[in-house]
N, CA and C atoms as a LAMMPS dump frame, in Angstrom:
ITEM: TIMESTEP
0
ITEM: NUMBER OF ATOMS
513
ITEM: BOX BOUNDS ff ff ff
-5.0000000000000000e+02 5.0000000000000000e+02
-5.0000000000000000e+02 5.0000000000000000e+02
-5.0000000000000000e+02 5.0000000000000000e+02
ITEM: ATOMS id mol type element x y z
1 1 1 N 0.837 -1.188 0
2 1 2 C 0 0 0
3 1 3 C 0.879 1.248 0
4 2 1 N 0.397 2.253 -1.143
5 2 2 C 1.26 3.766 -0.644
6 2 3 C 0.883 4.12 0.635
7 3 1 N 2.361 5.062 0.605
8 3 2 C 2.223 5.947 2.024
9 3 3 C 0.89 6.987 1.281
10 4 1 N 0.369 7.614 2.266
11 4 2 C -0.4 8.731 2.101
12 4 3 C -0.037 9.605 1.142
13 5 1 N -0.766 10.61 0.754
14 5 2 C -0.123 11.527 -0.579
15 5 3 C 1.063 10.85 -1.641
16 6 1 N 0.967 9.816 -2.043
17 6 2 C 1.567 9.278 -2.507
18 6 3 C 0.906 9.666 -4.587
19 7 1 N 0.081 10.247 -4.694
20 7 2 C -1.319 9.652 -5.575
21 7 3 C -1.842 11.223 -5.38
22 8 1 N -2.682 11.21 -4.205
23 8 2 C -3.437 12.508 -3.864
24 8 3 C -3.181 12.712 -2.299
25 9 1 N -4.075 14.28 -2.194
26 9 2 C -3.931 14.184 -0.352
27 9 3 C -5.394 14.075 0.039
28 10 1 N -6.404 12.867 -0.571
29 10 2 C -7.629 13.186 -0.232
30 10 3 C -7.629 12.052 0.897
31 11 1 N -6.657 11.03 1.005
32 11 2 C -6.83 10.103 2.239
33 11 3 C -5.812 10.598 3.479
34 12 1 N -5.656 11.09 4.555
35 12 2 C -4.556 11.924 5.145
36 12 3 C -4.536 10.698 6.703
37 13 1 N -5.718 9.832 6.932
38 13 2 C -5.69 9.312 8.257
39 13 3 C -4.325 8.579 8.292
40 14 1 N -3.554 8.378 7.245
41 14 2 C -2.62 7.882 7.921
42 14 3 C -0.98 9.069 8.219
43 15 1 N -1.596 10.041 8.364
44 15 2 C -0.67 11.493 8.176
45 15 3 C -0.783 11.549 9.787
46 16 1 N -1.868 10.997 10.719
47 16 2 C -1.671 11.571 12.347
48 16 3 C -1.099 11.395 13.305
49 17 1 N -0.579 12.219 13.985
50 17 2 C 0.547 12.047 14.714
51 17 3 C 0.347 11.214 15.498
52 18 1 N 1.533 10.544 15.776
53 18 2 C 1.339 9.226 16.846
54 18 3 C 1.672 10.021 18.125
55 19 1 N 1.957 9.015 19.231
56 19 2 C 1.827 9.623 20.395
57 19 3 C 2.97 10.807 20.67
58 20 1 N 3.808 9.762 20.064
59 20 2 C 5.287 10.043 20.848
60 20 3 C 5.38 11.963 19.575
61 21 1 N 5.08 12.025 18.486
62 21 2 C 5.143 13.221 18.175
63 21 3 C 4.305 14.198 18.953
64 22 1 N 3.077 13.769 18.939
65 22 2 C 2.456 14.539 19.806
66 22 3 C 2.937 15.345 21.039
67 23 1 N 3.903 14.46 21.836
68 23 2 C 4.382 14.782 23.112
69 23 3 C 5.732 15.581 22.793
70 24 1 N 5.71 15.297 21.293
71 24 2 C 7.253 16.306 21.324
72 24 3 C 6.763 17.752 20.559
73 25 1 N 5.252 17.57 20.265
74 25 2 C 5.054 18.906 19.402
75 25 3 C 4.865 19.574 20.299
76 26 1 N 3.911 19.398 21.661
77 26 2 C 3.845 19.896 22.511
78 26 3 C 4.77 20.112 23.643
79 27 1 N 5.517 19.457 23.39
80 27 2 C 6.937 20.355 23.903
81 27 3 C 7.495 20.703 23.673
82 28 1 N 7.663 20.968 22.07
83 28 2 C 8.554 22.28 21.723
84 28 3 C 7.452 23.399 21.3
85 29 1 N 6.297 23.963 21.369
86 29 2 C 5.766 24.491 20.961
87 29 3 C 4.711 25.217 22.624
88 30 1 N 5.123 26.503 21.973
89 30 2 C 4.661 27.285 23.646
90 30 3 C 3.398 28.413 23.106
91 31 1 N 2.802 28.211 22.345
92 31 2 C 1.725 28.712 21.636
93 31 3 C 0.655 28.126 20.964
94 32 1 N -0.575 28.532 21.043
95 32 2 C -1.822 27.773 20.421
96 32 3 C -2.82 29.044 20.472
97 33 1 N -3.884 28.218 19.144
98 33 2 C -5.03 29.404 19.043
99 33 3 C -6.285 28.934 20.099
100 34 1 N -6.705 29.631 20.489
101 34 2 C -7.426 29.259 21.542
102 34 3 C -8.343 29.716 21.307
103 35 1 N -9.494 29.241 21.061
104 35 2 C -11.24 29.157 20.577
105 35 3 C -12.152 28.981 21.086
106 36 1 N -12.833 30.164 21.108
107 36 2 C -14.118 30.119 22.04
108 36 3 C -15.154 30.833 21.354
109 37 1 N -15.954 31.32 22.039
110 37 2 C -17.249 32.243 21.691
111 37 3 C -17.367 33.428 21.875
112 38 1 N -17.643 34.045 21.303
113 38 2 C -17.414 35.708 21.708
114 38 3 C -18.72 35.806 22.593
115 39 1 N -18.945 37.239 22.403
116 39 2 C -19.672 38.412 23.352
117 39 3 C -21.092 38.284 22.84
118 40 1 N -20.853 37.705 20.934
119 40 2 C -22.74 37.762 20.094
120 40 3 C -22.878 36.015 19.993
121 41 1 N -21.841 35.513 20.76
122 41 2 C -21.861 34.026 20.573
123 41 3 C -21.383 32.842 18.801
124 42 1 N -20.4 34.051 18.298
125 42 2 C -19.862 33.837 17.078
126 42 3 C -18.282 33.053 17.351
127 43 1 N -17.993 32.597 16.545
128 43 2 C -16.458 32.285 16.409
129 43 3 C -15.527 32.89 16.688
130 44 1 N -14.824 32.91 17.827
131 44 2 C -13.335 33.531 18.088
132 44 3 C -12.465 33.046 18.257
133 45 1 N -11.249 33.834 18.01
134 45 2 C -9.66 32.557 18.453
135 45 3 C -9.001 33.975 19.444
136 46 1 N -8.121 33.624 19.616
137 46 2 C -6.465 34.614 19.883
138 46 3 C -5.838 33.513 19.699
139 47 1 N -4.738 33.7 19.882
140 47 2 C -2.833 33.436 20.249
141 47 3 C -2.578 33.656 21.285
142 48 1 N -2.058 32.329 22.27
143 48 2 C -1.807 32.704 23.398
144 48 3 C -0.866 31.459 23.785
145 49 1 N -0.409 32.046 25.269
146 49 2 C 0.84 30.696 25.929
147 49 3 C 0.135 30.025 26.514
148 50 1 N 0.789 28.6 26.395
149 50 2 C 0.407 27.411 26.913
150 50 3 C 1.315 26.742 27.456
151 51 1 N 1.417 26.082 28.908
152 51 2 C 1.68 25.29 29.566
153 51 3 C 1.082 23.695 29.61
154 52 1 N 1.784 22.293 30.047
155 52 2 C 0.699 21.087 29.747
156 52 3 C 1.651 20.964 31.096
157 53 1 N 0.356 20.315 32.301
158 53 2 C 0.711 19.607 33.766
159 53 3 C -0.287 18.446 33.563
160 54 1 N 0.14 17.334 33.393
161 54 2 C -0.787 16.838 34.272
162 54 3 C -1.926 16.432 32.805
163 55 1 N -1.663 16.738 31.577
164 55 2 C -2.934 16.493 30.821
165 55 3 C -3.108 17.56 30.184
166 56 1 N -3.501 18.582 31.491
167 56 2 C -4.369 19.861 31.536
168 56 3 C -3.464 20.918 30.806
169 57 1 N -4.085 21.798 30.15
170 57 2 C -3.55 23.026 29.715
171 57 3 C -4.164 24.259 30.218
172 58 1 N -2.597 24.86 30.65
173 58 2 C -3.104 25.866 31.376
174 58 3 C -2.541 27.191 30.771
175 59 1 N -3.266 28.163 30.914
176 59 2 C -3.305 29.347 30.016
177 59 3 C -3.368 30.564 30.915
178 60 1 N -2.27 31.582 30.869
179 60 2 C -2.498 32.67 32.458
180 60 3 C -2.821 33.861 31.25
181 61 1 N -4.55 34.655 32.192
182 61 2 C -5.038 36.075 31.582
183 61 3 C -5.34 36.703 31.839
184 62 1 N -6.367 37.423 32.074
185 62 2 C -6.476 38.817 32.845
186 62 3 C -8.23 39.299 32.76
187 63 1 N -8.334 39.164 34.03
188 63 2 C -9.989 39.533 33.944
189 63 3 C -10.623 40.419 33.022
190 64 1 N -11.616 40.461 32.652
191 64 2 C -12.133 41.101 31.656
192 64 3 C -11.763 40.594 29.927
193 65 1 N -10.87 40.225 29.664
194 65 2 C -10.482 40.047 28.649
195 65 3 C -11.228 38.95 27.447
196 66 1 N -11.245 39.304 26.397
197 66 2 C -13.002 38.846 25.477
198 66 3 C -12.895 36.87 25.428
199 67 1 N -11.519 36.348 25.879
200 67 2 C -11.554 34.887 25.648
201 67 3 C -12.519 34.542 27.554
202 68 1 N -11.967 35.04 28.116
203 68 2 C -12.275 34.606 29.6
204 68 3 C -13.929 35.137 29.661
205 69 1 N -14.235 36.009 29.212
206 69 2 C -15.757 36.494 29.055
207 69 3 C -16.622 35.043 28.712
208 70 1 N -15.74 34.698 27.206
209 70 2 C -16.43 33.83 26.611
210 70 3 C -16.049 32.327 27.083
211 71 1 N -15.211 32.213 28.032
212 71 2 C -15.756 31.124 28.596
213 71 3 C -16.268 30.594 29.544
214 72 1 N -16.378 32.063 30.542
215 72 2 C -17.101 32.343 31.302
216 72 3 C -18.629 32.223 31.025
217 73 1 N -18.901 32.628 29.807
218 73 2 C -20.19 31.857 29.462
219 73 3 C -20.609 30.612 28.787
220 74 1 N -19.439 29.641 27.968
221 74 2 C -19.802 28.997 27.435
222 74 3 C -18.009 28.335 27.529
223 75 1 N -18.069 27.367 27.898
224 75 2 C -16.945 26.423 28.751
225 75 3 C -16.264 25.524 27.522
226 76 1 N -17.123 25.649 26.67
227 76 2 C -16.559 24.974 25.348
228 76 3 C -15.536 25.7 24.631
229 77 1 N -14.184 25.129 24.231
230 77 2 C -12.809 25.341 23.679
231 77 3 C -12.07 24.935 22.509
232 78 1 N -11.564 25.338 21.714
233 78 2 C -10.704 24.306 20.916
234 78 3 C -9.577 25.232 21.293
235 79 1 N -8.445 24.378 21.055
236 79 2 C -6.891 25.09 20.914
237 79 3 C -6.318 24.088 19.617
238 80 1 N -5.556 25.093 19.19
239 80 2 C -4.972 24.771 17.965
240 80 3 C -3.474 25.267 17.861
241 81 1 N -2.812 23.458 17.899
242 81 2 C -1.186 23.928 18.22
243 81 3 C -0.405 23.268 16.78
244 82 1 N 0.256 24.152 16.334
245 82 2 C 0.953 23.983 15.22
246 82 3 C 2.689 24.092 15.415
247 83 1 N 3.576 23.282 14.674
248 83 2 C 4.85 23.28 14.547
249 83 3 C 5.573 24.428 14.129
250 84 1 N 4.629 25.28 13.735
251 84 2 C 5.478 26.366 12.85
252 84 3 C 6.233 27.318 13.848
253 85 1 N 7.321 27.693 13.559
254 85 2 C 7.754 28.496 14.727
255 85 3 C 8.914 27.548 15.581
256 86 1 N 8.57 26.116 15.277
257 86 2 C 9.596 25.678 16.308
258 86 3 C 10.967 25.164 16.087
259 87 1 N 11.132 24.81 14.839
260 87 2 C 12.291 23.996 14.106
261 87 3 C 12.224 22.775 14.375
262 88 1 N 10.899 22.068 14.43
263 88 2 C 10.68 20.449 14.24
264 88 3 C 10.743 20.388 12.573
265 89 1 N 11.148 19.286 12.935
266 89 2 C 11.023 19.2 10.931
267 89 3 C 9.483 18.616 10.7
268 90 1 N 9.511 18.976 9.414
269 90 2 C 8.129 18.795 8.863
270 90 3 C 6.971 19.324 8.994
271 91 1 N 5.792 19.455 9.148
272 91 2 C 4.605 20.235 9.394
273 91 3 C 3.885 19.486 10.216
274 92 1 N 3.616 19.87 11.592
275 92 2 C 2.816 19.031 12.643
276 92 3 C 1.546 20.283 13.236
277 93 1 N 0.286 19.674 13.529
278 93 2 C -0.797 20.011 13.691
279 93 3 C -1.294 19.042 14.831
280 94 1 N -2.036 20.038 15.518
281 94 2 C -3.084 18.718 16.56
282 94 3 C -3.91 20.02 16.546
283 95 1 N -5.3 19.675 16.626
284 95 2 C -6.126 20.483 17.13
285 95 3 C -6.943 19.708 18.302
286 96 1 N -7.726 20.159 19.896
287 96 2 C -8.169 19.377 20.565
288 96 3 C -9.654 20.556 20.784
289 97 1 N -10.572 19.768 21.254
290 97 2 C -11.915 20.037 21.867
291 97 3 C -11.474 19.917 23.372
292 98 1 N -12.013 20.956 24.155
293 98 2 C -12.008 20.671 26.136
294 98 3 C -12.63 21.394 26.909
295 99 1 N -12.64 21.134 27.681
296 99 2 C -13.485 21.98 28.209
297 99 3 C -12.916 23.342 28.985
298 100 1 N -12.954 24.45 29.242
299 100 2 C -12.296 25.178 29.953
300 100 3 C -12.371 25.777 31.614
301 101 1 N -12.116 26.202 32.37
302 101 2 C -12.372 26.601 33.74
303 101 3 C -11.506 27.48 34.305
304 102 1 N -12.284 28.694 34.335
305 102 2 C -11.754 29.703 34.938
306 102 3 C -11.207 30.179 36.56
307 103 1 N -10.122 30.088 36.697
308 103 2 C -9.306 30.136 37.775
309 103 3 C -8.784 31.288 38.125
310 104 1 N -9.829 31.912 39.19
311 104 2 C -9.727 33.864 39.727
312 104 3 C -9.154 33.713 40.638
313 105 1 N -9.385 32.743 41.835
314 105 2 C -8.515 32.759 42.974
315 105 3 C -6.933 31.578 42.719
316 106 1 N -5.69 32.499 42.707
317 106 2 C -4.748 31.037 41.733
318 106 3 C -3.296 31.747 42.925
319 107 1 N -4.279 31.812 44.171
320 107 2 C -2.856 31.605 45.179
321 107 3 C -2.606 29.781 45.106
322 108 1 N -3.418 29.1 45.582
323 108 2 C -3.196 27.84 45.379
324 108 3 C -2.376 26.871 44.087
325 109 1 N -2.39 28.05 43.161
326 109 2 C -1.898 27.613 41.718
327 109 3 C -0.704 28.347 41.208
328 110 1 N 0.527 28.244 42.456
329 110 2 C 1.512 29.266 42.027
330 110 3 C 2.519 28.247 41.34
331 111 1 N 2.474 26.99 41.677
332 111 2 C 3.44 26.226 40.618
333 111 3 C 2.94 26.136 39.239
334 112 1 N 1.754 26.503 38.799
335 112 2 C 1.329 26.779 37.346
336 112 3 C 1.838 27.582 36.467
337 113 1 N 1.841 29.183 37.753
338 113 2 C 2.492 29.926 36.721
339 113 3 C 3.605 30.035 37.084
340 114 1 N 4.493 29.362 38.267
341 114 2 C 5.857 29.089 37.634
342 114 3 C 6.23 28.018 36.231
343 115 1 N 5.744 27.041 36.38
344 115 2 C 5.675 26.091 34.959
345 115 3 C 5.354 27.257 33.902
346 116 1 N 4.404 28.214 33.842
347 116 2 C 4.554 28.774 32.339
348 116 3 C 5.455 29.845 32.435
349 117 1 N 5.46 30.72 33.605
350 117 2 C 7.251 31.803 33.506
351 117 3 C 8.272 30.349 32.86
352 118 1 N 8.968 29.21 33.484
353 118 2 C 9.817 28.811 33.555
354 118 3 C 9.901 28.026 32.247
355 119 1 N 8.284 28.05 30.906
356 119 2 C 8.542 27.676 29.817
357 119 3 C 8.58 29.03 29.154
358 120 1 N 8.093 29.737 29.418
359 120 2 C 7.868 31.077 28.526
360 120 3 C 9.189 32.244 28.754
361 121 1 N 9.778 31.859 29.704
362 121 2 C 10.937 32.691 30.15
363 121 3 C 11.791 31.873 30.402
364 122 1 N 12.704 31.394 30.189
365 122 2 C 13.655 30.502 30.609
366 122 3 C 15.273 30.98 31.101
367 123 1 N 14.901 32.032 30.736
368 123 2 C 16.42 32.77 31.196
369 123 3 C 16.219 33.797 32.705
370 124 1 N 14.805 33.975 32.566
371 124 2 C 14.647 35.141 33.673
372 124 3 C 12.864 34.535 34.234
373 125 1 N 13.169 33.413 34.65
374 125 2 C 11.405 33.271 35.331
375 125 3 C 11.042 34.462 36.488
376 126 1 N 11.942 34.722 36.835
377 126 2 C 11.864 35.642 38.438
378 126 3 C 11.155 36.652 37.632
379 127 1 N 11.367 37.425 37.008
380 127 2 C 10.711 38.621 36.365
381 127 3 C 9.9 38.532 35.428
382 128 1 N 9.638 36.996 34.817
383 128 2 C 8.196 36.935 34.457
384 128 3 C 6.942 36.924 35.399
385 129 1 N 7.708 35.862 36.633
386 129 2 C 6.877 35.821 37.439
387 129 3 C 6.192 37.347 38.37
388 130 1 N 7.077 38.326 38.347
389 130 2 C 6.658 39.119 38.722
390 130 3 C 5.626 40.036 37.45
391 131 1 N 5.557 39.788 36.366
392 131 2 C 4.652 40.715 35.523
393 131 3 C 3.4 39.75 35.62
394 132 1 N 3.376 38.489 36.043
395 132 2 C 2.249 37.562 36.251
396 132 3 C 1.58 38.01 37.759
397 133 1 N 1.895 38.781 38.554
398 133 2 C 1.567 38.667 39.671
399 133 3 C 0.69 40.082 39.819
400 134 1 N -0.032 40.405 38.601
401 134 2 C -1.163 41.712 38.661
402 134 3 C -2.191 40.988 39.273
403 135 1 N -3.006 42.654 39.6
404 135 2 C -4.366 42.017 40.477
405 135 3 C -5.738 41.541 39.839
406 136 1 N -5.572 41.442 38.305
407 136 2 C -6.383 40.952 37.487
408 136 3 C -5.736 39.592 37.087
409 137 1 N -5.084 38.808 37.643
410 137 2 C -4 38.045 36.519
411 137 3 C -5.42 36.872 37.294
412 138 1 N -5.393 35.679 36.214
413 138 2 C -6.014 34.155 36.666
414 138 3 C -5.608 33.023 35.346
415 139 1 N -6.265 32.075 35.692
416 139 2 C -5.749 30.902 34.674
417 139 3 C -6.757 30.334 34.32
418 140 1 N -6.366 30.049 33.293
419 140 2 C -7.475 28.974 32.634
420 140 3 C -6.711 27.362 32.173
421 141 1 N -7.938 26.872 32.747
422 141 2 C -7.253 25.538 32.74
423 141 3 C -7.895 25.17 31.704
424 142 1 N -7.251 23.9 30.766
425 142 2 C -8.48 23.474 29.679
426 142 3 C -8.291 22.168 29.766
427 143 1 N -9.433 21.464 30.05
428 143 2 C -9.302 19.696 30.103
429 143 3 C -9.888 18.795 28.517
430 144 1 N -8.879 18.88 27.996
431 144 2 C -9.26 17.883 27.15
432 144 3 C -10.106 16.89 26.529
433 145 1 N -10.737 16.577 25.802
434 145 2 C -11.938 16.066 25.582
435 145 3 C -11.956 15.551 24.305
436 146 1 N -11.465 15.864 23.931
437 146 2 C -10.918 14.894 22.199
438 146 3 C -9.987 15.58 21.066
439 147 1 N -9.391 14.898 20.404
440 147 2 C -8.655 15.106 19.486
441 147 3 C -9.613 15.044 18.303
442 148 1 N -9.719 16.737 18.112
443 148 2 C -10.336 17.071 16.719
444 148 3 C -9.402 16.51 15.519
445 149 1 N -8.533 16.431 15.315
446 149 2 C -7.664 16.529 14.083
447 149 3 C -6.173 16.546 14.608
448 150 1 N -5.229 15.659 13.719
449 150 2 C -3.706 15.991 13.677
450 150 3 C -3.371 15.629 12.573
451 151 1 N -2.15 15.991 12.37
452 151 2 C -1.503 16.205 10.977
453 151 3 C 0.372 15.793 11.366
454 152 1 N 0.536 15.094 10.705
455 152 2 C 2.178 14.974 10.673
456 152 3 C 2.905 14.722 9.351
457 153 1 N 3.14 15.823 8.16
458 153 2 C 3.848 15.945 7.425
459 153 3 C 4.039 14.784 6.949
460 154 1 N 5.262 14.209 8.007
461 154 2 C 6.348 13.681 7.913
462 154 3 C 6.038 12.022 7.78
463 155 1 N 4.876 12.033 8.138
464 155 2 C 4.179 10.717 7.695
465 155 3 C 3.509 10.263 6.106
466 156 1 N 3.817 11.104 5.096
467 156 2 C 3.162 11.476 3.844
468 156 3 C 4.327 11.502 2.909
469 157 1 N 3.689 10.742 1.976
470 157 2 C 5.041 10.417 0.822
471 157 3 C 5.845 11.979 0.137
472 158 1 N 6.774 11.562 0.557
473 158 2 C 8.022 12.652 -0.153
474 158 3 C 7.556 14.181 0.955
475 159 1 N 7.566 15.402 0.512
476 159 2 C 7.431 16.331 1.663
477 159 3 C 5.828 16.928 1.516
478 160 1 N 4.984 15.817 1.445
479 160 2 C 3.164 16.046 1.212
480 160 3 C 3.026 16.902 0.564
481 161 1 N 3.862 17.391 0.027
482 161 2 C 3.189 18.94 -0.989
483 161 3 C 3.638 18.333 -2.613
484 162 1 N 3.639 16.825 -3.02
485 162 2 C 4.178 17.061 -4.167
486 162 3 C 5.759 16.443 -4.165
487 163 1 N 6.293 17.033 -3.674
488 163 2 C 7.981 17.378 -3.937
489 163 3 C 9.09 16.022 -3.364
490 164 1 N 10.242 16.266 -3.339
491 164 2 C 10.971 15.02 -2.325
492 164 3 C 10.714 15.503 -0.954
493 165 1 N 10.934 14.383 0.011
494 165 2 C 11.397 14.618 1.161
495 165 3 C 12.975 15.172 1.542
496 166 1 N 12.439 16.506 2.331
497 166 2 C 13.783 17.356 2.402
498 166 3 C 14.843 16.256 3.67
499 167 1 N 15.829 16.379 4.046
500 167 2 C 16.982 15.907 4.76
501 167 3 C 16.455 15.921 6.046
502 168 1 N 16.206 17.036 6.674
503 168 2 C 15.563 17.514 7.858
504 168 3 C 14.435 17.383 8.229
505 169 1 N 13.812 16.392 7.497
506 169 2 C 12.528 15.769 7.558
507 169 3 C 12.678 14.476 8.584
508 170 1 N 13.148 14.198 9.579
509 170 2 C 13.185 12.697 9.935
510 170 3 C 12.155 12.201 9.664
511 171 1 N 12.31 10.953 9.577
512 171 2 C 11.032 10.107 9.414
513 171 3 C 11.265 9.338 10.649
């Protein structure tokens, strides 16, 4: 049997990341779009940092702000984490469904946002941690609930677009 895109890219299930990429996309990758509902109950994203403890993804923001509104009313999430940006080879995608929960009181949750100063700052957590420590600051946790979609390039004949597979492609 061909690999995937071998022909066309209309069959891709065998393009999804297995575990072990998964766990490395998400650890080299400190950003995702994060999807919720707005204010008229329409489609929204941002760009924002992400931390993973435990499963859970946790996300530090600031009261008032139009993602925490909206999940303050409606708990339903997608995040959408992509390779680009990181120097993994190849093109990796996961998108997940979860649920979200807003976290106002997060004295109890100070190893959280050391875990995201100490991924998001790695040279100076002390002084991230201090721009995290406003009197609007809270977290959002997001619990997981299924894997909408993934994508791994590098699983797809030659570099999925057509072309050879480049060097820096491991397979």
């Amino acid at each position: 049997m061909d690999k995937p895109g071998t022909k066309d890219i209309e069959q891709l299930s065998g393009a999804r990341l297995t575990a072990d990429a998964k766990a490395a996309l998400l650890a080299a990758q400190t950003e995702c779009t994060f999807c919720f509902l707005d204010d008229d109950g329409g489609p929204a994203a941002v760009v924002l940092s992400f931390a993973l403890h435990d499963g859970h993804f946790w996300i530090t923001s600031v009261a008032g702000r139009v993602q925490v509104r909206g999940v303050q009313r409606d708990s339903r999430v997608a995040l959408v984490i992509s390779g680009t940006g990181t120097g993994t080879p190849g093109r990796q995608m996961l998108s997940i469904k979860g649920t979200a929960t807003v976290h106002r009181d997060i004295g109890g949750l100070d190893d959280r946002l050391e875990l995201l100063a100490s991924r998001l700052a790695p040279a100076h957590p002390e002084k991230f941690m201090e721009l995290l420590s406003s009197p609007g600051r809270l977290l959002i946790e997001v619990t997981p609930t299924a894997v909408v979609a993934s994508h791994d390039s590098r699983r797809l004949a030659g570099d999925g677009r057509g072309g050879p597979a480049r060097k820096d492609d491991a397979r």
